[in-house]
MARBA-308742 format. One line per field, with one value per residue (C-alpha): residue number from 1; x, y, z; residue in one letter. Coordinates in pm, 1 decimal, decimal comma. Example, Ala and Ser with C-alpha at 12.3 -4.5 7.8 and 13.67 -1.06 7.14 Angstrom:
! residues 2
n = 1 / 2
px = 1230,0 / 1367,0
py = -450,0 / -106,0
pz = 780,0 / 714,0
res = A / S
END
This chain:
! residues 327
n = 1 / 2 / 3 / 4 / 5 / 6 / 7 / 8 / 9 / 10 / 11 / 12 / 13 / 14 / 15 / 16 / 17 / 18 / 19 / 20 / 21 / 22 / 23 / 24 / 25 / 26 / 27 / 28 / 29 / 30 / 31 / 32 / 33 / 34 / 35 / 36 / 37 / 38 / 39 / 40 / 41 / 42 / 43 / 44 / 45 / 46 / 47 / 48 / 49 / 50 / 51 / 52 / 53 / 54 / 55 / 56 / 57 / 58 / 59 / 60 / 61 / 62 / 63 / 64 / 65 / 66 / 67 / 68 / 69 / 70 / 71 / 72 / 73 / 74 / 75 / 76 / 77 / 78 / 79 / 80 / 81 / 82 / 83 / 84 / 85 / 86 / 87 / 88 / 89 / 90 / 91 / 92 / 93 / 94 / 95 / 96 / 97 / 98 / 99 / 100 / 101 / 102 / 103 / 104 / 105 / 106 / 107 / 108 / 109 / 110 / 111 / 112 / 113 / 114 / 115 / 116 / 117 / 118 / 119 / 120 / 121 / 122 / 123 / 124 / 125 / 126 / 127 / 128 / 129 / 130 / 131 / 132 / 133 / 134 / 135 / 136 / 137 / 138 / 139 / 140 / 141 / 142 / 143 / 144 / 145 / 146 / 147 / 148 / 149 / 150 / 151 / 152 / 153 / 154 / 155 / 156 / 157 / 158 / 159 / 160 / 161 / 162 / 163 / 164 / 165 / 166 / 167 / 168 / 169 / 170 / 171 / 172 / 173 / 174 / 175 / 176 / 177 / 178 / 179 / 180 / 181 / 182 / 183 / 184 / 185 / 186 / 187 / 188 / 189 / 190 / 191 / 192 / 193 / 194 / 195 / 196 / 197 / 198 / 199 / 200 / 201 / 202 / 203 / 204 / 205 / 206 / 207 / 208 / 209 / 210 / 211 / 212 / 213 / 214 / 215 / 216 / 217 / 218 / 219 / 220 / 221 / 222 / 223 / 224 / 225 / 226 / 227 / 228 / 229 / 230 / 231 / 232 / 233 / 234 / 235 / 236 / 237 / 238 / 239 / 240 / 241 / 242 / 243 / 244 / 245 / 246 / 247 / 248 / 249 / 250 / 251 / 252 / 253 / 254 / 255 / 256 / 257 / 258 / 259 / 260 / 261 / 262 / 263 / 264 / 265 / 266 / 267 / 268 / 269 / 270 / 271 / 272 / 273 / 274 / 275 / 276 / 277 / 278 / 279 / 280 / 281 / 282 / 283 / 284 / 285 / 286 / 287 / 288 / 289 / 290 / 291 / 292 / 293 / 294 / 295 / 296 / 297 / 298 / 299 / 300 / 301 / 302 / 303 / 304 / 305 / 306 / 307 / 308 / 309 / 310 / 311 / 312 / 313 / 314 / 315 / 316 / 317 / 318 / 319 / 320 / 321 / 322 / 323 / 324 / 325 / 326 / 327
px = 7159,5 / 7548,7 / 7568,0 / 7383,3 / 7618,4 / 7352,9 / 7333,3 / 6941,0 / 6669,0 / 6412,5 / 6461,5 / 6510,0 / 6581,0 / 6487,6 / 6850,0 / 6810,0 / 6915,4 / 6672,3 / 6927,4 / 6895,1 / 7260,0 / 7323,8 / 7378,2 / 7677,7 / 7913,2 / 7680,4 / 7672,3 / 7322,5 / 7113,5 / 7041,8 / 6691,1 / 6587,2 / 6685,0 / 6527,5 / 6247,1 / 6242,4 / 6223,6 / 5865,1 / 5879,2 / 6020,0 / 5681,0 / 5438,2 / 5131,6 / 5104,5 / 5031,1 / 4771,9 / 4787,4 / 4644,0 / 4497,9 / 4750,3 / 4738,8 / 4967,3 / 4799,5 / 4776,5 / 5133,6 / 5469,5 / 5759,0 / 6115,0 / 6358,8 / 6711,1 / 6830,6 / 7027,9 / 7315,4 / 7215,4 / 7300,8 / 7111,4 / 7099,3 / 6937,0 / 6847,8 / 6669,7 / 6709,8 / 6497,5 / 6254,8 / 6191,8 / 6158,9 / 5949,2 / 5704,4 / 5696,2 / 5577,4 / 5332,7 / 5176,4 / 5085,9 / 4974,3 / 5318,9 / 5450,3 / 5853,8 / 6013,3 / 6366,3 / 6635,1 / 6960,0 / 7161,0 / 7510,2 / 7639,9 / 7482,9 / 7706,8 / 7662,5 / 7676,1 / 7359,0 / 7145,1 / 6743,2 / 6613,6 / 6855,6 / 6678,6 / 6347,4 / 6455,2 / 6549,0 / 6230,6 / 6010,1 / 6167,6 / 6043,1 / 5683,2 / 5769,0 / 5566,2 / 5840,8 / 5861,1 / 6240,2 / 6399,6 / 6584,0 / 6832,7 / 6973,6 / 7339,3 / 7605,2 / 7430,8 / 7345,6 / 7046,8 / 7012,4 / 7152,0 / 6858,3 / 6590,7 / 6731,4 / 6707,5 / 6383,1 / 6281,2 / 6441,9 / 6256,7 / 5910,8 / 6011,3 / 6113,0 / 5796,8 / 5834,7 / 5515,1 / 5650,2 / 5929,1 / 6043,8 / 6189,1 / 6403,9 / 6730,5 / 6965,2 / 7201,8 / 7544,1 / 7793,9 / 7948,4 / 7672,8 / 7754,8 / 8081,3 / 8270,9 / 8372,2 / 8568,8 / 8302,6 / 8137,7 / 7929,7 / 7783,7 / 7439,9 / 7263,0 / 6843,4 / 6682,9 / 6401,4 / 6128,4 / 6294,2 / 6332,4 / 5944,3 / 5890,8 / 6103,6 / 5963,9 / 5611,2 / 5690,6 / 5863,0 / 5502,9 / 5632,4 / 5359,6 / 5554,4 / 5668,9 / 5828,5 / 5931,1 / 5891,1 / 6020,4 / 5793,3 / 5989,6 / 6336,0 / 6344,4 / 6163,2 / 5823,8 / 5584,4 / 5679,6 / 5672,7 / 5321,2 / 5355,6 / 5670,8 / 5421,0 / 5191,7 / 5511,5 / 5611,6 / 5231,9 / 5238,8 / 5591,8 / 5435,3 / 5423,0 / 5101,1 / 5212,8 / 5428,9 / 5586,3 / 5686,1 / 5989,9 / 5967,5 / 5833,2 / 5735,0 / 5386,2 / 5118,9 / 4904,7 / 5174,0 / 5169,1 / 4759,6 / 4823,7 / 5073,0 / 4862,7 / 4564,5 / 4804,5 / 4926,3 / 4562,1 / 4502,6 / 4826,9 / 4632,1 / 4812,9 / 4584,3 / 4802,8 / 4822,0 / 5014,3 / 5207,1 / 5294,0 / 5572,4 / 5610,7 / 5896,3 / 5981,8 / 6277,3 / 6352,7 / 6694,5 / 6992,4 / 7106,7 / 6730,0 / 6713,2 / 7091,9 / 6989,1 / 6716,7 / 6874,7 / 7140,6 / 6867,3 / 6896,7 / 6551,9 / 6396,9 / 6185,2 / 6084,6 / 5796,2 / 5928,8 / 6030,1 / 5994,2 / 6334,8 / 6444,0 / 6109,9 / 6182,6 / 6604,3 / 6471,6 / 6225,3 / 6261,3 / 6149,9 / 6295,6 / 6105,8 / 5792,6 / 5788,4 / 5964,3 / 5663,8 / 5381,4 / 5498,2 / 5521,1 / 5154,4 / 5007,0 / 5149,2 / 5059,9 / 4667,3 / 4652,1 / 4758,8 / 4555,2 / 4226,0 / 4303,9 / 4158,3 / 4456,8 / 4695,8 / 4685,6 / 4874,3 / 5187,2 / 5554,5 / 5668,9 / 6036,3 / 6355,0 / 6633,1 / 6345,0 / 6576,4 / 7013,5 / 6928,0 / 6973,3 / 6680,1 / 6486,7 / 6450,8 / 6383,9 / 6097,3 / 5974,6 / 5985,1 / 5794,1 / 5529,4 / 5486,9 / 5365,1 / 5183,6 / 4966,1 / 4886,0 / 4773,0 / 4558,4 / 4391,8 / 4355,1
py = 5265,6 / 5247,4 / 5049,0 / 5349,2 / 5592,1 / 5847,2 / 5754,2 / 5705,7 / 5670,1 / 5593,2 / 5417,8 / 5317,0 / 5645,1 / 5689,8 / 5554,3 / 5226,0 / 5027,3 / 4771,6 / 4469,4 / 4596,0 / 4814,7 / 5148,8 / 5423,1 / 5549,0 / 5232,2 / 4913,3 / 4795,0 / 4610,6 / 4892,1 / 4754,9 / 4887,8 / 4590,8 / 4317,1 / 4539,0 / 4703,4 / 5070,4 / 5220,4 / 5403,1 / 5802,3 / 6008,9 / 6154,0 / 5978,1 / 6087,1 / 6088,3 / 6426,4 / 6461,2 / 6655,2 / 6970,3 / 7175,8 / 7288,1 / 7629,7 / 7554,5 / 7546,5 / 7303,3 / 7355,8 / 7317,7 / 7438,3 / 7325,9 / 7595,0 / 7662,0 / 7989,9 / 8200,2 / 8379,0 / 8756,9 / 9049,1 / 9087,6 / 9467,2 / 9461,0 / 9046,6 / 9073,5 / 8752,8 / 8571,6 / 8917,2 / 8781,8 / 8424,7 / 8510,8 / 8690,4 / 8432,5 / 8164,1 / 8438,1 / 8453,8 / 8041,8 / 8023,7 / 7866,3 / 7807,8 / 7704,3 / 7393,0 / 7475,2 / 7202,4 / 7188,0 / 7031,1 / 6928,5 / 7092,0 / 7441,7 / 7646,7 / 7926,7 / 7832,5 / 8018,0 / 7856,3 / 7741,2 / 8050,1 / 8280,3 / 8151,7 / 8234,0 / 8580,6 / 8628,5 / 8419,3 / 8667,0 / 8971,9 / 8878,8 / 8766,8 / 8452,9 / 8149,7 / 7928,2 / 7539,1 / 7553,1 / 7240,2 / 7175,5 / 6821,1 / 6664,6 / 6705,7 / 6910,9 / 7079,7 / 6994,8 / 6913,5 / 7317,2 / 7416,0 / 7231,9 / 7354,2 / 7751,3 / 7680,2 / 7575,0 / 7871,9 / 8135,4 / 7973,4 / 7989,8 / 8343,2 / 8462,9 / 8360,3 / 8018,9 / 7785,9 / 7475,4 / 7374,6 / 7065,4 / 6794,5 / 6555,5 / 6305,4 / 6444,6 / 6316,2 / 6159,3 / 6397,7 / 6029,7 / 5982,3 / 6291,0 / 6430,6 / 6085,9 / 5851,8 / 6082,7 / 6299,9 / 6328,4 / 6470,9 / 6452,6 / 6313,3 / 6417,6 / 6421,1 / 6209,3 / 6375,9 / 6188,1 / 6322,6 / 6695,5 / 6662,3 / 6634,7 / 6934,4 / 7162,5 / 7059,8 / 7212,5 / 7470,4 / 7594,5 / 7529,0 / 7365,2 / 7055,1 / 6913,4 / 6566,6 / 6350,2 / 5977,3 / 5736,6 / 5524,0 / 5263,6 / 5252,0 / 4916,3 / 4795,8 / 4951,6 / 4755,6 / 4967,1 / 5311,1 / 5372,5 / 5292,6 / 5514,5 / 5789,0 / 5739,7 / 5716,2 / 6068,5 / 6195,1 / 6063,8 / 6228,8 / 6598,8 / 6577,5 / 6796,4 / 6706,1 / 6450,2 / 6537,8 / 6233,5 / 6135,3 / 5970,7 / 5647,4 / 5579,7 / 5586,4 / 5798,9 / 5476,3 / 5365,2 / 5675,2 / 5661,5 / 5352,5 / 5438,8 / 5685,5 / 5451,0 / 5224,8 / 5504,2 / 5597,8 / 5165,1 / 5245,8 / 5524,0 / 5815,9 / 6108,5 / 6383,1 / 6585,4 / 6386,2 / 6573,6 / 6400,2 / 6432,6 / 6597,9 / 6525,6 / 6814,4 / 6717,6 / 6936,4 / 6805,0 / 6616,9 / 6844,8 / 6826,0 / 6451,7 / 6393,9 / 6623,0 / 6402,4 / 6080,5 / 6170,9 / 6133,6 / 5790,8 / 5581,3 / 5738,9 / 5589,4 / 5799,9 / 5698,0 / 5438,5 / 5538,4 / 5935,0 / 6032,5 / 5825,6 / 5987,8 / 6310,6 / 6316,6 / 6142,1 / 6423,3 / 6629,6 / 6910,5 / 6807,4 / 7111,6 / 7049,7 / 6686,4 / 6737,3 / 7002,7 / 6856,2 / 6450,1 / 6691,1 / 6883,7 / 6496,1 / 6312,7 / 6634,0 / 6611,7 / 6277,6 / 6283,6 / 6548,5 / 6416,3 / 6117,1 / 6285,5 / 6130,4 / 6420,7 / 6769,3 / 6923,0 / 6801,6 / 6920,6 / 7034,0 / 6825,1 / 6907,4 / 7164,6 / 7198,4 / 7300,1 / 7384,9 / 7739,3 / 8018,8 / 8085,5 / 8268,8 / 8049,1 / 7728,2 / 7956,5 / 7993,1 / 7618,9 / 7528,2 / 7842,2 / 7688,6 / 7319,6 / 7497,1 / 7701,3 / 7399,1 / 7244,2 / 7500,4 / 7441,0 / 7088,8
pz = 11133,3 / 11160,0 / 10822,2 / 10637,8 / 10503,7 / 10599,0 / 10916,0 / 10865,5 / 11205,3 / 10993,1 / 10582,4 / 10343,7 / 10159,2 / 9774,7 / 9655,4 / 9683,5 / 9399,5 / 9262,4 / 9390,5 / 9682,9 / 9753,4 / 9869,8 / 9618,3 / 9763,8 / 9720,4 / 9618,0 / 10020,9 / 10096,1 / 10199,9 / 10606,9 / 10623,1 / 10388,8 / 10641,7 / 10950,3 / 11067,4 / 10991,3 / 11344,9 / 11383,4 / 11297,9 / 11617,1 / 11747,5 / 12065,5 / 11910,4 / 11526,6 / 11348,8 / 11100,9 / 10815,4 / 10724,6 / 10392,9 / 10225,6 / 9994,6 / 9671,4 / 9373,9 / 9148,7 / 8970,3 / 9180,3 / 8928,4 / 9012,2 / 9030,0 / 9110,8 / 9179,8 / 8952,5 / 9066,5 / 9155,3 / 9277,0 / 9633,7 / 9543,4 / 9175,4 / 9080,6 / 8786,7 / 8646,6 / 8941,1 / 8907,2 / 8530,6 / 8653,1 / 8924,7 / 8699,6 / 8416,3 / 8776,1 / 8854,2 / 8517,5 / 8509,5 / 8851,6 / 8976,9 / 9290,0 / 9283,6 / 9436,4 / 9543,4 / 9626,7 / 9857,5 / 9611,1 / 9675,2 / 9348,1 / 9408,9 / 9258,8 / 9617,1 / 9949,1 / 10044,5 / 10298,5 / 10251,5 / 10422,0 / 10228,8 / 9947,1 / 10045,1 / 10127,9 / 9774,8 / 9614,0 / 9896,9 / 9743,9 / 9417,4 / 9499,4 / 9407,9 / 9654,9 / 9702,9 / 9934,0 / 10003,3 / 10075,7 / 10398,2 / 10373,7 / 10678,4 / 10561,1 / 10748,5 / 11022,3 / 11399,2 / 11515,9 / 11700,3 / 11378,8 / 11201,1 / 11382,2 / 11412,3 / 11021,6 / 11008,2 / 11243,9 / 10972,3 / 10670,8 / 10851,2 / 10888,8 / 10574,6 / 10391,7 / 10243,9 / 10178,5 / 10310,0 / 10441,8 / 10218,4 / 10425,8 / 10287,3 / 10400,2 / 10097,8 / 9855,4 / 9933,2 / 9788,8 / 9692,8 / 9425,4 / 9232,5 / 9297,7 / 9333,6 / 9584,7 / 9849,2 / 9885,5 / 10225,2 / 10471,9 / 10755,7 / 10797,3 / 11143,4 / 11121,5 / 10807,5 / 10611,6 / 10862,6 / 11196,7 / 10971,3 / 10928,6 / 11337,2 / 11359,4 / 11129,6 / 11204,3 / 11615,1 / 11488,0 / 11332,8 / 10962,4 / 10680,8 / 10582,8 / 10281,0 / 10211,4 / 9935,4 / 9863,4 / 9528,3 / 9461,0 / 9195,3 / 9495,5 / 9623,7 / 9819,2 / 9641,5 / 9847,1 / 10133,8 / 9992,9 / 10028,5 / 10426,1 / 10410,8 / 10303,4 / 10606,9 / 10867,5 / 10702,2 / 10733,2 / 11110,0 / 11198,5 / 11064,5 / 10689,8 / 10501,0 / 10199,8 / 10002,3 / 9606,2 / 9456,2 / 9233,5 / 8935,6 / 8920,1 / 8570,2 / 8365,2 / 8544,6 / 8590,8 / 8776,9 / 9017,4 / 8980,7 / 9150,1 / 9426,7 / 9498,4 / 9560,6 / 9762,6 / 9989,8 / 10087,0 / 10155,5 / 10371,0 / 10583,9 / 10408,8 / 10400,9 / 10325,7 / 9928,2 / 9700,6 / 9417,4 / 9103,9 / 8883,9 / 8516,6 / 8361,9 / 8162,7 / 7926,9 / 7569,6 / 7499,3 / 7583,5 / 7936,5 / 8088,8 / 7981,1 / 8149,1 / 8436,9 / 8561,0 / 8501,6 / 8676,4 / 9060,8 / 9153,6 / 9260,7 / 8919,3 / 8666,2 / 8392,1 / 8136,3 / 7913,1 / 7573,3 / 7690,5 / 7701,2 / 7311,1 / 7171,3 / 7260,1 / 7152,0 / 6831,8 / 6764,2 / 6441,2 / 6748,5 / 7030,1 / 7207,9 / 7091,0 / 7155,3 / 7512,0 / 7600,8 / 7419,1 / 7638,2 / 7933,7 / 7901,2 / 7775,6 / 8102,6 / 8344,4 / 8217,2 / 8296,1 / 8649,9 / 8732,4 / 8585,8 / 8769,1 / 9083,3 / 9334,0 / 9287,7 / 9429,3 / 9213,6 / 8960,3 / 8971,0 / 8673,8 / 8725,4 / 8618,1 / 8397,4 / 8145,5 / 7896,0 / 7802,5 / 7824,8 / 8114,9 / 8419,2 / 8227,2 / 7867,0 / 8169,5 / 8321,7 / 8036,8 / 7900,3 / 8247,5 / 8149,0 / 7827,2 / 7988,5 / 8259,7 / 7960,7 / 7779,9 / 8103,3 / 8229,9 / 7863,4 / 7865,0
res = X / X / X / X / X / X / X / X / X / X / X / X / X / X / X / X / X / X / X / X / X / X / X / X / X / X / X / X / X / X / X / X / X / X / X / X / X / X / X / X / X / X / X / X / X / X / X / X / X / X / X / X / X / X / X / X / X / X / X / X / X / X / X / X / X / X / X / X / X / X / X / X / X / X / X / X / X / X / X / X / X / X / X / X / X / X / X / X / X / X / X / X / X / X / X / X / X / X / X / X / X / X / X / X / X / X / X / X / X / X / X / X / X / X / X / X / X / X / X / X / X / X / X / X / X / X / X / X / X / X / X / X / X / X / X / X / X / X / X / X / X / X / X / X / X / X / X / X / X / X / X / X / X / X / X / X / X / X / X / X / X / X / X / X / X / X / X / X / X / X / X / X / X / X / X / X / X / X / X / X / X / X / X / X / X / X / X / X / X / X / X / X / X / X / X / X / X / X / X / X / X / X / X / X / X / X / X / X / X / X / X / X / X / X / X / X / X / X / X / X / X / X / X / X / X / X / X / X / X / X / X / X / X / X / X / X / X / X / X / X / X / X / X / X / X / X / X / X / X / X / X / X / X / X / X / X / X / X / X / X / X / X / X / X / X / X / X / X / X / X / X / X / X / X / X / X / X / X / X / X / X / X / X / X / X / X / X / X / X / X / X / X / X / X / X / X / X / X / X / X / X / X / X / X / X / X / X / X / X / X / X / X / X / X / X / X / X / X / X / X / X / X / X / X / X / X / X
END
């Protein structure tokens, strides 16, 4: 679409606006007044089982020495101990310029199971694919395939990049380049009536598994999940756990547009005598839920977790994970 700022084959993306405009600068978003065109593949994939536990764990990398890294060592243990498996974003504030598969290099050193995240921003489409070929190689679970943020949204209005493949056309890719697939979908971005078909066009271009962003109460996702399997999606679904202990990790998600967090979650915990406690105890409460619902595979523990450094944020996530595995 010429009128999307990400140049998008196949939308809308998750930053919709509920009126309808673009999250870069407020235009209509064009993929509500048009078809989306179908995903970039003559016959549709299906998906396949998928081996990663029942607990994703967001996680961005801490600065380390390639020689020593200790920090991520500690981190990767702490994952280890509750069964976790990380989820690891291309964000367009990382503080390092390392690529996806350099990442999984590091997180493979460690023994850490990692799905790395692969965006559509600022590479060709060889350079995509030769990208794709070096994650599959240096261990990762899943290659996580998503469109990207605008650098517009976060960093201000004369940020740019260049936008080449969308996450859908990324999940064609990586599924013939041998890689398990990952995608992402938002269920409360306008228009929600079409997410759950979204989910199917991303299962048909490749996709073996979808983790979704926040869209609210976890009858609400119960529910999008049951609507994505009406829409012929087969694939895992992976809720969301907001994990949020103070007022960075409750800025830090807010800050994603196309996000709906619980209502009342984010006041009741910042009001809390415990802030922690409450943060952990909401996380572990919403987490059980979803999973005894029966729709999810697994849940993503979502988010900064906490103000502190890697290691007290591992261990915030451990702490939810614990009280899950004893619910």
């Amino acid at each position: 679409m010429v009128d999307c700022p990400k140049h998008m084959t196949n939308g809308p993306c998750g930053g919709v606006e509920a009126d309808g405009g673009c999250e870069v600068d407020r235009r209509p978003c064009p993929f509500l007044a048009a078809d989306a065109v179908p995903p970039p593949t003559g016959v549709p994939y299906r998906p396949r089982p998928t081996d990663i536990g029942r607990l994703l764990i967001d996680l961005r990398l801490p600065a380390g020495d390639w020689g020593v890294d200790r920090e991520l060592a500690q981190v990767a243990r702490i994952f280890r101990d509750v069964g976790g498996t990380a989820l690891v974003g291309e964000h367009v504030d990382d503080p390092t310029d390392a690529a996806p598969h350099q990442h999984a290099e590091r997180l493979a050193a460690v023994g850490l199971p990692a799905i790395v995240t692969v965006t559509g921003r600022n590479r060709t489409d060889v350079e995509h694919a030769a990208e794709i070929v070096r994650l599959v190689g240096s261990g990762a679970v899943a290659v996580h395939c998503v469109t990207g943020d605008h650098p517009a949204v976060r960093l201000g209005p004369d940020a740019t990049a260049t936008f080449t493949l969308d996450g859908t056309e990324l999940a064609t890719v990586a599924r013939s380049s041998g890689a398990t697939v990952s995608v992402c979908e938002s269920p409360a971005a306008t228009p929600v009536a079409d997410r759950p078909t979204r989910v199917a066009a991303k299962q048909a271009a490749g996709a073996d598994l979808v983790v979704l962003n926040h869209g609210g109460a976890p009858s609400v996702l119960v529910d999008f999940a049951d609507r994505c399997r009406d829409a012929g999606a087969e694939l895992a679904l992976v809720a969301p756990v907001p994990v949020i202990t103070d007022h960075r990790s409750a800025h830090a998600l807010a800050q994603f547009p196309g996000l709906v967090l619980p209502d009342g979650l984010v006041e009741r915990v910042l009001a809390a005598h415990d802030p922690h406690t409450t943060g952990t105890k909401a996380a572990t409460e919403i987490g059980a839920e979803l999973l005894a619902s029966g729709r999810f595979a697994a849940v993503n523990l979502s988010g900064s977790a906490t103000a502190g450094g890697p290691v007290e944020r591992a261990e915030t996530m451990a702490e939810v994970a614990t009280a899950l595995a004893a619910a």
